[in-house]
Each structure stands twice: as C-alpha cells, then as structure tokens.
LODO-735200 format. One line per 8 residues: for each residue x, y, z of N, C-alpha, C, O. Coordinates in Angstrom, 1 decimal. Layout:
N
X,Y,Z,X,Y,Z,X,Y,Z,X,Y,Z  ...
//
This chain:
193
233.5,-189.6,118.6,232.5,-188.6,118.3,231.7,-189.0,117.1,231.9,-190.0,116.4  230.6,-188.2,116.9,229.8,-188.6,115.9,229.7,-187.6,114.9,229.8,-186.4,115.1  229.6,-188.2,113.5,229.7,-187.7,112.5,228.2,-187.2,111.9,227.3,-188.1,111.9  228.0,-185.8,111.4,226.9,-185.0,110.9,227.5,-184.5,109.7,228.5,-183.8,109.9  227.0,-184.6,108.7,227.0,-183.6,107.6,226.5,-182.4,107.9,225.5,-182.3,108.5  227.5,-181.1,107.3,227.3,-179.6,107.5,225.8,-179.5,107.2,225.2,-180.3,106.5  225.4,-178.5,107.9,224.2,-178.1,107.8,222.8,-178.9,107.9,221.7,-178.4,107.6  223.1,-180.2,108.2,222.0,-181.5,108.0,221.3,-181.4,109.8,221.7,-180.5,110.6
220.6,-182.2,110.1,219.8,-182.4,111.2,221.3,-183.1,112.5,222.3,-183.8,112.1  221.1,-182.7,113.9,222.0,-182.9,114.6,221.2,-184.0,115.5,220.8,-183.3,116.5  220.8,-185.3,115.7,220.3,-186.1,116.5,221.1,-186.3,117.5,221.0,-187.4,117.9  221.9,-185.6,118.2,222.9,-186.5,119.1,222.1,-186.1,120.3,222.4,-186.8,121.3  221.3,-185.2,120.5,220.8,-184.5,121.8,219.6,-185.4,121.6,218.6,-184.7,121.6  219.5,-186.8,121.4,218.1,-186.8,121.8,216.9,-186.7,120.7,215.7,-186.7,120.9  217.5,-186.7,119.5,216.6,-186.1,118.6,216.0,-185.2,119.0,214.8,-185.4,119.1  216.6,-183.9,119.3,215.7,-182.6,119.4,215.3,-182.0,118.0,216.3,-181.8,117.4
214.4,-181.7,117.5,214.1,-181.6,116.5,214.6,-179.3,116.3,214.5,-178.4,117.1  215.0,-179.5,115.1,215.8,-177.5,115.0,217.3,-177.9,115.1,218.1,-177.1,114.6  217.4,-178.6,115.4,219.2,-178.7,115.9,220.0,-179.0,114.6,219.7,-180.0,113.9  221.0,-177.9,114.3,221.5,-178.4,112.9,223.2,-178.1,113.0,223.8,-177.1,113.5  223.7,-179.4,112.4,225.3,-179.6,112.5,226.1,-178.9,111.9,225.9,-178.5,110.7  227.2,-178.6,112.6,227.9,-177.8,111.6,229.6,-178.2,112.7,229.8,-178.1,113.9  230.5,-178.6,112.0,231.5,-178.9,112.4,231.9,-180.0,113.2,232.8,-179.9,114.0  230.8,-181.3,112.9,231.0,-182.9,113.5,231.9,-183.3,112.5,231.4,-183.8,111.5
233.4,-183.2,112.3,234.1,-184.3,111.4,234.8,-185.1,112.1,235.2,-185.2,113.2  234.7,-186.0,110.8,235.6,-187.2,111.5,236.2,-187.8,110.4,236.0,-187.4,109.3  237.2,-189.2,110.9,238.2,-189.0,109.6,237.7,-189.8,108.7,236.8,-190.5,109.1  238.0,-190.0,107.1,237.2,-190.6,106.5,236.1,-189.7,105.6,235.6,-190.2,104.6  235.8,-188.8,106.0,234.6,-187.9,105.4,234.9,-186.8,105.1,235.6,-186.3,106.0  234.6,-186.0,104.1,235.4,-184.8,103.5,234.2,-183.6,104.0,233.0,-183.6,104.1  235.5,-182.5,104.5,235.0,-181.3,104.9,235.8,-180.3,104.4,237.0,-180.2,104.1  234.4,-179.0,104.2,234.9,-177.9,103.2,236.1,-177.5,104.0,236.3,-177.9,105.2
237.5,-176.5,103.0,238.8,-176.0,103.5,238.6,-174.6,103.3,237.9,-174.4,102.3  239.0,-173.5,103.7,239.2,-172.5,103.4,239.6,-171.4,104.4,240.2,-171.9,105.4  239.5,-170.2,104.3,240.2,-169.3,105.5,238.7,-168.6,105.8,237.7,-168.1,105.2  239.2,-168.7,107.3,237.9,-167.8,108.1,238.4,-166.9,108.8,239.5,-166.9,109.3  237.2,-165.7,108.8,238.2,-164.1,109.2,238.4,-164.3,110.7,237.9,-165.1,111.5  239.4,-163.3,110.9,239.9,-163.4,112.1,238.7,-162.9,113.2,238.9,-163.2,114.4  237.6,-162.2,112.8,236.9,-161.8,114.0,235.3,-162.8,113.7,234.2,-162.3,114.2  235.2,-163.8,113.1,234.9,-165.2,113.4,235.2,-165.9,114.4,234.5,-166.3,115.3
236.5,-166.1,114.1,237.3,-166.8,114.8,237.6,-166.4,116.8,237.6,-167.2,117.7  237.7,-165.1,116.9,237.7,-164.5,118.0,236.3,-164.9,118.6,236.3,-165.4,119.7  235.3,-164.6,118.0,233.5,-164.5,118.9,233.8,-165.7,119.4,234.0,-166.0,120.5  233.8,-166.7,118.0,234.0,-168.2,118.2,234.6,-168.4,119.4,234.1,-168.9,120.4  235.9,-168.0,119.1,236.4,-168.5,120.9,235.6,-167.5,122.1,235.5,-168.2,123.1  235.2,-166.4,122.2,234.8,-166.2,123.3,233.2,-166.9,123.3,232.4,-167.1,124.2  233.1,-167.2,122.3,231.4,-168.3,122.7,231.9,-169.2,123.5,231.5,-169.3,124.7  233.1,-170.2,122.6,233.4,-171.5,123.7,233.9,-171.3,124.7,234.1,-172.3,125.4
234.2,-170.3,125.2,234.8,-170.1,126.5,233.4,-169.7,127.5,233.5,-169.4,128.7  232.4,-169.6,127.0,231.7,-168.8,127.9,229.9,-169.6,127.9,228.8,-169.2,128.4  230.4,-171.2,126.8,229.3,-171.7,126.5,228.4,-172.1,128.0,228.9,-172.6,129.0  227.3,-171.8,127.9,226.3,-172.0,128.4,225.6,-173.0,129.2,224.8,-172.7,130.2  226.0,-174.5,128.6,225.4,-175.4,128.7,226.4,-176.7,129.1,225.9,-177.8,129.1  227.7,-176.3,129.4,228.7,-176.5,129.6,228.3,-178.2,130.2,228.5,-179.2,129.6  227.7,-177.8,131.8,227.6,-178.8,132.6,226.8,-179.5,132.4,226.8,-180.6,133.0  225.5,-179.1,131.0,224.2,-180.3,130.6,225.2,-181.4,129.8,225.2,-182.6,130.0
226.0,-180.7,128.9,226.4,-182.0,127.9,227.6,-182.6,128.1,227.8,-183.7,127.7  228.3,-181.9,128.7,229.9,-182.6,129.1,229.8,-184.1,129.6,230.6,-185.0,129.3  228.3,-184.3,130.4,227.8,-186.1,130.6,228.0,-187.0,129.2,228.2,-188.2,129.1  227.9,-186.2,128.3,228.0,-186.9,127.2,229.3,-187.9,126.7,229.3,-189.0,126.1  230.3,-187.2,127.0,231.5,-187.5,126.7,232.3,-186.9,126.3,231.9,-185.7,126.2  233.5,-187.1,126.0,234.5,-186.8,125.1,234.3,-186.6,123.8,233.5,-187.4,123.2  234.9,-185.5,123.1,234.9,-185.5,121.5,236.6,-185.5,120.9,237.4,-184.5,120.9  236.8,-186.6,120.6,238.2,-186.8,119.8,238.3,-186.2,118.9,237.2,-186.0,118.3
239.3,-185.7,118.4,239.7,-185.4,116.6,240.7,-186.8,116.4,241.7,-187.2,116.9  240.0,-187.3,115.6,240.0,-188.3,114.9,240.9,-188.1,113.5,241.2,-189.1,112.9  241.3,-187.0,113.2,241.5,-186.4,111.8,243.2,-186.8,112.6,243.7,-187.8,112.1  243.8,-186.3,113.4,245.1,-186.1,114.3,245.1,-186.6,115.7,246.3,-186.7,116.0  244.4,-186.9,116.6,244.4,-187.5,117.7,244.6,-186.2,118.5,244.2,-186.0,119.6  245.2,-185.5,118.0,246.1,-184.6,119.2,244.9,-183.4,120.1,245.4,-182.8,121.1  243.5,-183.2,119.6,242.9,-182.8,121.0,241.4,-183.3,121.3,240.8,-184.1,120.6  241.1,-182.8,122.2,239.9,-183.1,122.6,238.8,-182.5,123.3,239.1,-181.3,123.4
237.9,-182.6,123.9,236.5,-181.5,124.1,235.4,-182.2,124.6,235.0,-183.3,124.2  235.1,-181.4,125.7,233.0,-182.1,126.3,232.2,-181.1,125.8,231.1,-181.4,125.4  232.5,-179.9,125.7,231.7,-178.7,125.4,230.6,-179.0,124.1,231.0,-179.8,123.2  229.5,-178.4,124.0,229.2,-178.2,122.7,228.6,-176.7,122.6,228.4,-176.0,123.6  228.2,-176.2,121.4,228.3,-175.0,121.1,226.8,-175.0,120.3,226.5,-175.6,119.3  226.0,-174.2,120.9,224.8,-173.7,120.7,224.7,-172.4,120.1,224.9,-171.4,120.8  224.4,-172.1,118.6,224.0,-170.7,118.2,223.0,-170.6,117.5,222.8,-171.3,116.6  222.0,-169.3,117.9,220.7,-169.2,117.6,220.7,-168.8,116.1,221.4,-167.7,116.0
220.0,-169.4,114.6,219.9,-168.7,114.0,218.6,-168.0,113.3,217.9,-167.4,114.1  218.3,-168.1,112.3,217.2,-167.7,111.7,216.3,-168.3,112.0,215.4,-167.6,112.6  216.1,-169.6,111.8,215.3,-170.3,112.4,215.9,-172.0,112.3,215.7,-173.0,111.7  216.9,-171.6,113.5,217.1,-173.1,113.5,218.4,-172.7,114.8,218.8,-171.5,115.1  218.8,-173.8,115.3,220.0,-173.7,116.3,221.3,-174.5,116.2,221.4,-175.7,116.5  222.0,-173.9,115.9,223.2,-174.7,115.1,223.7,-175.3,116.2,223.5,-174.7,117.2  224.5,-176.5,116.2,225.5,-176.9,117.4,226.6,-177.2,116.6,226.7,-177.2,115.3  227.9,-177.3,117.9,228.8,-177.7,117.3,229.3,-177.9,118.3,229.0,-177.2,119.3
230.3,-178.9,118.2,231.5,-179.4,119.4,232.4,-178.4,119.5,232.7,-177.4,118.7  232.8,-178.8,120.7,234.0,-177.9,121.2,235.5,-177.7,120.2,236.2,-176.7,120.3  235.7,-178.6,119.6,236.3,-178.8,118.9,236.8,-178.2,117.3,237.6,-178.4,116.4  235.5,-177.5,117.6,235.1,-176.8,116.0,236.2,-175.6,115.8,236.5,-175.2,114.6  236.7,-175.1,116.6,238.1,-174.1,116.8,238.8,-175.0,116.1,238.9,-175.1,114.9  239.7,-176.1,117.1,241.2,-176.9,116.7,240.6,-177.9,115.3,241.0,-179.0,115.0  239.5,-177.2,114.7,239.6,-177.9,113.1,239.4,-177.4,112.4,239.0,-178.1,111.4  239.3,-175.7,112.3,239.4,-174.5,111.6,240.9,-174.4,111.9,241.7,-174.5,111.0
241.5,-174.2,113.2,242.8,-173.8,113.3,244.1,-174.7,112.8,245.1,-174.3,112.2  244.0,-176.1,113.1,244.7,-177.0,112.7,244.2,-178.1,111.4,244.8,-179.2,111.2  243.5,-177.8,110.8,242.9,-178.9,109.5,242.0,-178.5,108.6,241.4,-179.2,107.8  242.1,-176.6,108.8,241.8,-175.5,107.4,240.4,-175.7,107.4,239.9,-175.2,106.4  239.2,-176.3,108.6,238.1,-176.1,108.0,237.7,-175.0,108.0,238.2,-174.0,108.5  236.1,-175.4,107.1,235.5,-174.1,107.2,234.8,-173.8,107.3,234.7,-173.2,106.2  233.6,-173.5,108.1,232.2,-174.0,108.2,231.0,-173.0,107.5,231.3,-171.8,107.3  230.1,-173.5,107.3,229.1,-172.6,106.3,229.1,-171.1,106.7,229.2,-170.7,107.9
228.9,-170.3,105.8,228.7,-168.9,106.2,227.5,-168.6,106.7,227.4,-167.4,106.9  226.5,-169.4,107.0,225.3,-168.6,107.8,225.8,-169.0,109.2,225.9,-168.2,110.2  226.3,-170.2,109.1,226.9,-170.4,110.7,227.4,-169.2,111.3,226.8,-168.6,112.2  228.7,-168.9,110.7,229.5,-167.9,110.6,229.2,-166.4,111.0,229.7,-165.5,111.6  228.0,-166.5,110.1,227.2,-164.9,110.3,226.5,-165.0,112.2,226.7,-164.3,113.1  225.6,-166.1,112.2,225.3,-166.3,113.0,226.4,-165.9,114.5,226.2,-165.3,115.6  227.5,-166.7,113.9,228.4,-167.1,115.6,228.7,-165.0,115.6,228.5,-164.2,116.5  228.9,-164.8,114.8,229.1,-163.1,114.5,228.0,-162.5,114.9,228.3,-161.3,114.7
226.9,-162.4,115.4,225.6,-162.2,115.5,225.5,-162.5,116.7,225.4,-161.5,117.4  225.6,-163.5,117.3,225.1,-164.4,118.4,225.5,-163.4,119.6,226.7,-163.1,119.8  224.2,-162.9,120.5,224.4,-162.2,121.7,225.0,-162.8,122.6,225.0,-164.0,122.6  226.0,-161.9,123.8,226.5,-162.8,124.9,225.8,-164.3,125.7,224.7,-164.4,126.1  226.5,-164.9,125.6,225.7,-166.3,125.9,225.2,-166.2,127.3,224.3,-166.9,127.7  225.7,-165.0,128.1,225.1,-165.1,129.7,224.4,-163.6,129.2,224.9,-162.6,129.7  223.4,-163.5,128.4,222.8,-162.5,128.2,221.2,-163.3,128.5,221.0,-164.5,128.5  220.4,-162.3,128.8,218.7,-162.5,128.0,218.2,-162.7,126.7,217.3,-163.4,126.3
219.2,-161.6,126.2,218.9,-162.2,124.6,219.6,-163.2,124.0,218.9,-163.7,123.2  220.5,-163.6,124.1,221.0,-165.0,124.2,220.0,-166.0,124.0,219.7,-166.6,123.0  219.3,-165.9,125.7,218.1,-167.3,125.6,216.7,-167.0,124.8,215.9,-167.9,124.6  216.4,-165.7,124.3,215.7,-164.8,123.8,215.7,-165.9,122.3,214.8,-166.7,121.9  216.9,-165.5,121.8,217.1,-165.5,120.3,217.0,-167.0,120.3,216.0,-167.4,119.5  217.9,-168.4,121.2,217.5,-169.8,121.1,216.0,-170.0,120.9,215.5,-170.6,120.0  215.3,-169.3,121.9,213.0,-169.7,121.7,213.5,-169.1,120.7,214.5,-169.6,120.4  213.2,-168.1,119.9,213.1,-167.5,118.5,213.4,-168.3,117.8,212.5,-168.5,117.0
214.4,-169.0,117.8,214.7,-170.0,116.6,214.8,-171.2,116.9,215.4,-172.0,116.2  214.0,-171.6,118.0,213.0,-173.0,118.6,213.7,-174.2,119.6,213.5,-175.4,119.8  214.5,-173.3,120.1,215.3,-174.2,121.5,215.1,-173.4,122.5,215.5,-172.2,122.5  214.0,-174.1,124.0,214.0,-173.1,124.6,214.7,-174.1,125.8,214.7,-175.3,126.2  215.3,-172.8,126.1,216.3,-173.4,127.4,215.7,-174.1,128.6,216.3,-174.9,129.3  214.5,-173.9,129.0,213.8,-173.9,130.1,212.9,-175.2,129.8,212.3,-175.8,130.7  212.9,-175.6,128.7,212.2,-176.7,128.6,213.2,-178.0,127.7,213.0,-178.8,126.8  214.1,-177.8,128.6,215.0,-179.0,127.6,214.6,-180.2,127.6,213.5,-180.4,128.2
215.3,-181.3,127.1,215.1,-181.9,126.5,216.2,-182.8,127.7,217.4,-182.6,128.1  214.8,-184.5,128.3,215.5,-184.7,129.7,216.3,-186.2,128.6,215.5,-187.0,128.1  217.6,-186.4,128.5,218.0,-187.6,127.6,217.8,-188.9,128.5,217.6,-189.2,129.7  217.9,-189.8,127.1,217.3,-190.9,127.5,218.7,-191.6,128.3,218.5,-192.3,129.2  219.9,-191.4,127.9,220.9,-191.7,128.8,221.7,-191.1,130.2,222.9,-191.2,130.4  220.9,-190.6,130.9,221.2,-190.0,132.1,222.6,-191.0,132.1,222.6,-192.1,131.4  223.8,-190.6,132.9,224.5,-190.8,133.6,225.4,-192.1,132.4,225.1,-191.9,131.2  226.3,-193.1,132.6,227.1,-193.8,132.3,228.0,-194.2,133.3,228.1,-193.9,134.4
228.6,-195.2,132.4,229.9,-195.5,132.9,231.1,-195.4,133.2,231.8,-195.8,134.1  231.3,-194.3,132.0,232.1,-193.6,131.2,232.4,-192.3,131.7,233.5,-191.7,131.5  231.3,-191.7,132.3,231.0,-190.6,133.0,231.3,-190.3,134.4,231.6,-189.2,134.9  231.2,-191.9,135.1,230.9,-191.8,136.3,229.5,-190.8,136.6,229.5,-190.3,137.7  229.1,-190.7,136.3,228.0,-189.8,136.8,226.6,-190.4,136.7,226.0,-190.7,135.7  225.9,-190.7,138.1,224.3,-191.2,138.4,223.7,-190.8,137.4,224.0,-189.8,136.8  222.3,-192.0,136.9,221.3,-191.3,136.4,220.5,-190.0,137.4,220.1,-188.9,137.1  220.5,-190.6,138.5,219.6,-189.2,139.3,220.4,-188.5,139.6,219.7,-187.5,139.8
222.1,-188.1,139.9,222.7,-187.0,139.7,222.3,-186.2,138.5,221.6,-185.2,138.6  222.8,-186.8,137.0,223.2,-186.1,135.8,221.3,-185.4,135.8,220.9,-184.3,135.4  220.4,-186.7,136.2,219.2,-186.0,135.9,218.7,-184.6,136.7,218.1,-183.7,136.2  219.1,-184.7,138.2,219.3,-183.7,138.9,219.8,-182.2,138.3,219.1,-181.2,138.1  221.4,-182.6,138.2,222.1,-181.5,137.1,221.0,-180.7,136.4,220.7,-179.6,136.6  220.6,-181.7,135.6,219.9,-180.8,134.4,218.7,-180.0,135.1,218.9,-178.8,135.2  217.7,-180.3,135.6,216.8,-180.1,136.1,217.1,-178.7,137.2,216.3,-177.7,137.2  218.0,-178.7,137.9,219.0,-177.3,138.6,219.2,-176.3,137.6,218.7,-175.2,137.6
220.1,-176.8,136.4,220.0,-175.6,135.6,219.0,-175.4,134.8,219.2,-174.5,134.0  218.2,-175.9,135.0,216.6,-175.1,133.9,216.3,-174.4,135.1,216.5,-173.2,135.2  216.0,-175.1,136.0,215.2,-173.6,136.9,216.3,-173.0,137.5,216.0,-172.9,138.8  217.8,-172.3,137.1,218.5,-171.7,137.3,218.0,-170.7,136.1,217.5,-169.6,136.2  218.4,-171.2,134.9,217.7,-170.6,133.3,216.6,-169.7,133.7,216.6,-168.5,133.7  215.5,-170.6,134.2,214.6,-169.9,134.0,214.4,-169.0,135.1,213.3,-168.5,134.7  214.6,-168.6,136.1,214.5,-167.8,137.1,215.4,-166.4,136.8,215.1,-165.3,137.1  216.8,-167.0,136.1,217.7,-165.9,136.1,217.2,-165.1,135.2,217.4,-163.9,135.3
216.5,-166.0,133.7,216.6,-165.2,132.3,215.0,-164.5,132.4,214.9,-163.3,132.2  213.7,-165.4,132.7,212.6,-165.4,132.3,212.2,-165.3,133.9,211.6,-166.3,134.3  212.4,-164.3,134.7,211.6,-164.0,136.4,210.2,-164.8,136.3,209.9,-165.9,136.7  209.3,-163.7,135.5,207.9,-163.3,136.1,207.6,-164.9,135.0,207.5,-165.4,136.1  207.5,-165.7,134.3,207.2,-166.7,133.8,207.9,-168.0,134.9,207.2,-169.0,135.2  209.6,-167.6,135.6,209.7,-168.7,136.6,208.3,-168.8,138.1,207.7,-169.6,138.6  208.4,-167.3,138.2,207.5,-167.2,139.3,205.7,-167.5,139.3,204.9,-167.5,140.2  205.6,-167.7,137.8,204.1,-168.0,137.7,204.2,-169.7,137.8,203.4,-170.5,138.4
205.1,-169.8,137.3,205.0,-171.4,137.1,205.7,-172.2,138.5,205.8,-173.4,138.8  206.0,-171.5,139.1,206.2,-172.1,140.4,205.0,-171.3,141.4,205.1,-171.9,142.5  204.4,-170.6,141.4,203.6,-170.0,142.6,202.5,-170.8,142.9,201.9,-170.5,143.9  202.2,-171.7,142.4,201.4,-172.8,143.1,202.2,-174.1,143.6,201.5,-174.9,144.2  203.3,-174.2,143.3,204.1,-174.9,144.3,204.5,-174.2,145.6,204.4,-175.0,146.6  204.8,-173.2,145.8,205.0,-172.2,146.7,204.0,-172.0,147.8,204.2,-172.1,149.0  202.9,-171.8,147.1,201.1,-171.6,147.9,201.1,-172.7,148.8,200.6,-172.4,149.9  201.6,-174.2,148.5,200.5,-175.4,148.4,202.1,-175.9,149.6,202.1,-177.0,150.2
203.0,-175.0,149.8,203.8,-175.5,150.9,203.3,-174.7,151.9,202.9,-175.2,152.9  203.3,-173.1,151.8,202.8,-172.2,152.8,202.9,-171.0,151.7,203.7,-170.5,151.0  201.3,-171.2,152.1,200.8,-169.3,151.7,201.4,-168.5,151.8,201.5,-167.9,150.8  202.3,-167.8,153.1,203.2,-167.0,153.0,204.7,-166.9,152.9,205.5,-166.2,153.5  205.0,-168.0,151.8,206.3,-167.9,151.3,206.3,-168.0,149.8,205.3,-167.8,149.2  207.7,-168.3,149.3,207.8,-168.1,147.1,208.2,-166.5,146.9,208.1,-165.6,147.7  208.6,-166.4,145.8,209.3,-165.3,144.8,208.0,-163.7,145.3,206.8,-163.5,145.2  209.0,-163.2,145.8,208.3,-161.9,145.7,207.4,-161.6,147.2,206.8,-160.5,147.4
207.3,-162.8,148.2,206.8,-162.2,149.4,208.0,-162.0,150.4,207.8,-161.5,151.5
//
C-alpha cells in the first residue's frame, strides 16, 4: 500500500485533485494514537460495509497492514467534507482497532455526518465538496496483472457504473445528456417515451 500523510493530498486515484488522506499507514512512519468514540467507530463500519465504489477501486489492489501482516482490504472509503473528499482504505477500521490509531477529528466529524452512501445526498454532498461521481476520473492503469482484469473490461466497469450513478442519483441531468443519443438511434425511443 501506499503511504500519505494525514490530512495531505491523496494522489493514488490518478491525481484527482480534492482528495485528501487520512489513514494510509505503513510501517516505518508514525501515526497519531488515541481512543475514538464508539459511534465513530460504528458509522465507520457501516460506511465500509456499504461503500460505494467498491467495484471502481478494488482493480487497484490489495492494501496490506504492513504495521502486523495480519489483515487486508480492496475497498476504499470516500467522505464528503467541507470542501474536500477524504479517502481512506479499507483498512482504516483494523488500525484504529488493532494499532490505537486515530484519525483527525474533521475526518471523524465528517464520517459522523456523512449521509447513507446509497443515498442522493451522499452523491449530493461528494459535487459539494468537488468529487462528482458521474464524471470520474478514467485511470491511467486500466486492468493489470495482478488483477487479472482487461483494460477494456476494468474500463467498461467503470464507465457502467457512472451511468448507473448517474441515472439512479441525477434522472433528469442522465436523461438530458443522453437524449440525443437516444434521438440519433430512433426518435421514438430513450428515458421517458
């Protein structure tokens, strides 16, 4: 896995620019310790259980804990804040639970804050604070070896779930932006005839 200092810029997606780290450690590099309340800790896990983007980044790989060997994670963890979008590996649970971290308190407020991830406001609050789901961000590493996974599958993938995103969350914006693809097959088909 790769290492980010708390709260610093998160390049691993690509250089998306907003993206800010919070819980990349690894061993070798010192991270804050302390105790986090128990209904932190609860959202936290019902975020990672219910994260969003599950199938865009899991191509990425594995994330070791490096600190202990003993777990591991594809997930990563997207939360909208003020103006910025925190990520974090899946892993950010078994290193609060097992190795006392502690991650910044706007995070914290935030993951406390953060609407159901299969909500509207969910993808609402990400554009508010400058990640819009619908216009991701296509990486320059489609697919691997490591992955097993095609570049034109993984790129497929992604491309399925944006106009899944955007149809499910944002209707009348999917259907404008598709109705001249629609027209230009037959006039009398697309969203709403």
């Amino acid at each position: 896995m790769s290492y980010f200092p708390d709260s610093g810029p998160c390049d691993y997606f690509d250089g998306r620019p907003g993206l800010v780290a919070v819980g990349w450690l690894e061993a070798g590099f010192e991270f804050p310790v302390g105790d986090v309340s128990a209904a932190s800790l609860e959202k936290l896990e019902v975020l990672l259980h219910t994260s969003w983007q599950e199938t865009w980044t899991s191509f990425l790989g594995w994330h070791e804990c490096s600190l202990c060997n003993q777990a591991r994670g594809s997930k990563n963890l997207f939360i909208p804040g003020i103006s910025c979008v925190y990520v974090a590996p899946e892993l950010i649970l078994h290193y609060i639970k097992a190795h006392g971290y502690k991650p910044p308190g706007d995070f914290l407020q935030a993951v406390e804050e953060c609407p159901p991830q299969d909500s509207q406001n969910y993808f609402l609050a990400l554009r508010s604070a400058g990640l819009d789901p619908t216009n991701w961000w296509v990486p320059t590493c489609f697919g691997n070896s490591e992955s097993g996974v095609s570049p034109e599958d993984h790129k497929r993938a992604v491309e399925n779930e944006v106009s899944r995103l955007s149809l499910k969350y944002f209707p009348e914006e999917h259907r404008s932006a598709t109705a001249g693809l629609y027209a230009e097959a037959d006039p009398g088909s697309g969203p709403g005839v």
